[in-house]
SETI-160005 format. One record per residue: chain; residue in one letter; y, z, x of N, C-alpha, C in turn. Coordinates in pm, whole numbers, plus 50000, padded with zeros to 5 digits. Example, Ala and Ser with C-alpha at 12.3 -4.5 7.8 and 13.67 -1.06 7.14 Angstrom:
2
REC unit code  n_c2  n_c3  n_c1 ca_c2 ca_c3 ca_c1  c_c2  c_c3  c_c1
REC    A    A 49431 50780 51319 49550 50780 51230 49670 50780 51320
REC    A    S 49775 50708 51285 49894 50714 51367 50003 50787 51290
***
This chain:
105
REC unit code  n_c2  n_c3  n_c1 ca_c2 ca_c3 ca_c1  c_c2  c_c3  c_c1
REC    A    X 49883 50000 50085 50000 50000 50000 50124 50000 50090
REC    A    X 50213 49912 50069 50317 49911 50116 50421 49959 50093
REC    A    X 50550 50005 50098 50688 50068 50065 50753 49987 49972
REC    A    X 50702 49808 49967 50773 49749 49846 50664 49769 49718
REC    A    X 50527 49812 49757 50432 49836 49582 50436 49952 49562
REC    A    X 50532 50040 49635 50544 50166 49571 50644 50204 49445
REC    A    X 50593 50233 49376 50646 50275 49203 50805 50311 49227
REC    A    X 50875 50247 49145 51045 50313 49158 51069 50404 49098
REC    A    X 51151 50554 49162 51169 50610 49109 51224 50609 48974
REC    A    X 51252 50689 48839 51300 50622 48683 51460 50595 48773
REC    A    X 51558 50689 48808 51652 50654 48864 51717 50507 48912
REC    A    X 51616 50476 48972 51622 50368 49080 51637 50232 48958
REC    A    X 51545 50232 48853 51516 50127 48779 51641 50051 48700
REC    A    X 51615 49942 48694 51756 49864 48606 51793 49910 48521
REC    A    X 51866 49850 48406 51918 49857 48322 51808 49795 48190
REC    A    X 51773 49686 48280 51651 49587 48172 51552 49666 48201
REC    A    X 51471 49736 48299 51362 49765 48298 51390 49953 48193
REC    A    X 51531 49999 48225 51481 50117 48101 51459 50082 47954
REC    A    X 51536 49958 47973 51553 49931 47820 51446 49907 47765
REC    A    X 51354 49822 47858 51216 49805 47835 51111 49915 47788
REC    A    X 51116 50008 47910 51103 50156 47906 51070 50202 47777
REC    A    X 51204 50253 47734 51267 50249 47585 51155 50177 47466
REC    A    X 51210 50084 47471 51147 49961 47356 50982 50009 47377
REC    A    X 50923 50031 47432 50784 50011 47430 50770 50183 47387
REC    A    X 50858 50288 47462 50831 50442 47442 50850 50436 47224
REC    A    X 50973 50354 47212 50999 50393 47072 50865 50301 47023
REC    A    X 50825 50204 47024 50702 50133 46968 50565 50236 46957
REC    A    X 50557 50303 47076 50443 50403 47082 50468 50543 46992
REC    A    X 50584 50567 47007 50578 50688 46870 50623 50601 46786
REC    A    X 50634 50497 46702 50656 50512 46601 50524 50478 46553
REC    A    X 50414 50389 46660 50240 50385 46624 50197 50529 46595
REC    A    X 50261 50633 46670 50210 50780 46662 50264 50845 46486
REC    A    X 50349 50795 46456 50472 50821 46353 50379 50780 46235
REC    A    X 50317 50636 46255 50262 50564 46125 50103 50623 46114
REC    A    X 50046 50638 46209 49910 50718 46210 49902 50838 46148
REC    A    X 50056 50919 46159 50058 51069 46124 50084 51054 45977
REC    A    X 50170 50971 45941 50223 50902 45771 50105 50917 45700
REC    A    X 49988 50811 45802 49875 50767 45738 49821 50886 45675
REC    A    X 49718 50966 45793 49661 51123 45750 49751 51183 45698
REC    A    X 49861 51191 45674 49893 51292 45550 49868 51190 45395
REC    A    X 49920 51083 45388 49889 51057 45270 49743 51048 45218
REC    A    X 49635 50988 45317 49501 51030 45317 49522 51154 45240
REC    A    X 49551 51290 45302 49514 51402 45278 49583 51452 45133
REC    A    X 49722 51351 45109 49752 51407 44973 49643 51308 44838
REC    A    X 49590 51205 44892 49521 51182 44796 49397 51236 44773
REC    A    X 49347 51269 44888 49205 51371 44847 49242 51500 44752
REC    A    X 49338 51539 44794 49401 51638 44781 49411 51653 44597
REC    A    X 49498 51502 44564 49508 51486 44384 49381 51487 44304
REC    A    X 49282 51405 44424 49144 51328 44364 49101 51486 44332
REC    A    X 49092 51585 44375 48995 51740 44363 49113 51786 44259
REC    A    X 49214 51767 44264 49268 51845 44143 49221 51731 44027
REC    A    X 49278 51656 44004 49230 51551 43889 49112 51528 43870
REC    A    X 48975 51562 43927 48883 51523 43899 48801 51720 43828
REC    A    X 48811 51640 43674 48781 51764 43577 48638 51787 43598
REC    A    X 48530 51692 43576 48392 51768 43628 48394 51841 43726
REC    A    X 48443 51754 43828 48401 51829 43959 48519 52015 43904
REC    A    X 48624 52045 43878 48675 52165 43856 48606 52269 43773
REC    A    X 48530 52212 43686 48443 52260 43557 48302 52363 43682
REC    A    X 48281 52246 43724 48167 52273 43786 48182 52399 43923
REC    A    X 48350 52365 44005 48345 52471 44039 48368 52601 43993
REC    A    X 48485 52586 43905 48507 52691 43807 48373 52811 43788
REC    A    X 48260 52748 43713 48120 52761 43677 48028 52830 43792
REC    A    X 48076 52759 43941 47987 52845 44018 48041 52997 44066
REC    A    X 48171 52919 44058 48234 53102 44135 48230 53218 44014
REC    A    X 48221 53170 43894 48178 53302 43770 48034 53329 43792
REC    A    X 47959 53268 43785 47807 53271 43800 47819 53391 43962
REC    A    X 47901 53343 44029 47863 53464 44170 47923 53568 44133
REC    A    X 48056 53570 44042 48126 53723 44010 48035 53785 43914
REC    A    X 47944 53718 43790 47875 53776 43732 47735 53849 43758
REC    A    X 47727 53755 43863 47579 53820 43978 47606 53927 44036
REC    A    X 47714 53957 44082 47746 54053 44197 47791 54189 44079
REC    A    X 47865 54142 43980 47905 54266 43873 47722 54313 43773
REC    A    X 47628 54229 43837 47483 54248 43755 47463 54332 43857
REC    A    X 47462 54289 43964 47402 54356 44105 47509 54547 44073
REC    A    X 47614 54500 44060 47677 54655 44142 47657 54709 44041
REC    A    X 47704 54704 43884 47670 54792 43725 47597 54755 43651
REC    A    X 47427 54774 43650 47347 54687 43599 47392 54771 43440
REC    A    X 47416 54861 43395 47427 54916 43292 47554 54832 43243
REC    A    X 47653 54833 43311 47760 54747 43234 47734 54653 43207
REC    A    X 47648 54579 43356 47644 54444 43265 47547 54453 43148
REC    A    X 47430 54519 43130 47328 54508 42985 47437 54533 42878
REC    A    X 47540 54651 42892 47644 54670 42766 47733 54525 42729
REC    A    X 47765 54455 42858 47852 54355 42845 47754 54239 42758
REC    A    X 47639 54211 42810 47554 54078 42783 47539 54152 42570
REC    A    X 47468 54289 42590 47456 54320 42426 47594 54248 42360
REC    A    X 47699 54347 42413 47809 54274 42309 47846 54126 42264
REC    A    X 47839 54092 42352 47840 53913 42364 47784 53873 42267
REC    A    X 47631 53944 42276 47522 53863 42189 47569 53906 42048
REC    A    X 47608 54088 42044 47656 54083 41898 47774 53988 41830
REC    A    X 47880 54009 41942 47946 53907 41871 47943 53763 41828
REC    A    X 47846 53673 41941 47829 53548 41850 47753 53538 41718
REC    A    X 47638 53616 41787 47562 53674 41601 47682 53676 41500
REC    A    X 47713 53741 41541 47829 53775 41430 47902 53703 41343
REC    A    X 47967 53616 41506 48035 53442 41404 47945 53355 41364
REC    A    X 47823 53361 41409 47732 53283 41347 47681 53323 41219
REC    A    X 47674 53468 41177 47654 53465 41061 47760 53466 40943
REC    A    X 47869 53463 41027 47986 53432 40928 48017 53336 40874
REC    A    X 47968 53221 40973 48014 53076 40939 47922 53076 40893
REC    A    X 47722 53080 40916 47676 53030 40781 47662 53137 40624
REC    A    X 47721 53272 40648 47801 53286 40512 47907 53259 40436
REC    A    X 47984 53152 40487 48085 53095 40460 48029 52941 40382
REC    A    X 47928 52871 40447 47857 52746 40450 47824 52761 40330
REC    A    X 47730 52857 40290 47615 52869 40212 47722 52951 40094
REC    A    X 47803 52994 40060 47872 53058 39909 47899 52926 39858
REC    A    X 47836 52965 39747 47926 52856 39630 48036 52852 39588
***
């Protein structure tokens, strides 16, 4: 390597070669700029798709009660037998209301 293929200091460099510099530094972030644009909008549409998508909410909804109701079976098995009785009385209940309602002449 010689003293003329040695790299110029930034100082040393023209006027055309910062500008160059420049032009290619702003081209590379703004590739960095449009990639970052990209993954966020990616991420706001996954983002809508899990709120807007009602099965899939139903379904989680459904699992995380199923674990609070397991864990409240597990810690007060007595509450929960009191909780599950009542339940049952009360749909009994509307059920026999509505078909005594059905069935009067």
């Amino acid at each position: 390597m010689t003293a003329t293929d040695a790299p110029t200091p930034v100082a040393e460099r023209s006027k055309r070669d910062q500008k160059t510099h420049e032009r290619n530094l702003s081209r590379v972030q703004a590739r960095v700029n449009v990639e970052h644009a990209r993954a966020d909008f990616a991420a706001t549409l996954n983002a809508l798709e899990d709120k807007l998508n009602v099965p899939k909410q139903v379904s989680r909804a459904s699992a995380r009660t199923k674990v609070k109701l397991r864990r409240f079976a597990k810690e007060q098995p007595a509450a929960a037998v009191a909780a599950a009785a009542g339940v049952a009385v009360a749909v009994g209940g509307v059920v026999w209301l509505i078909v005594r309602n059905v069935t009067r002449p």
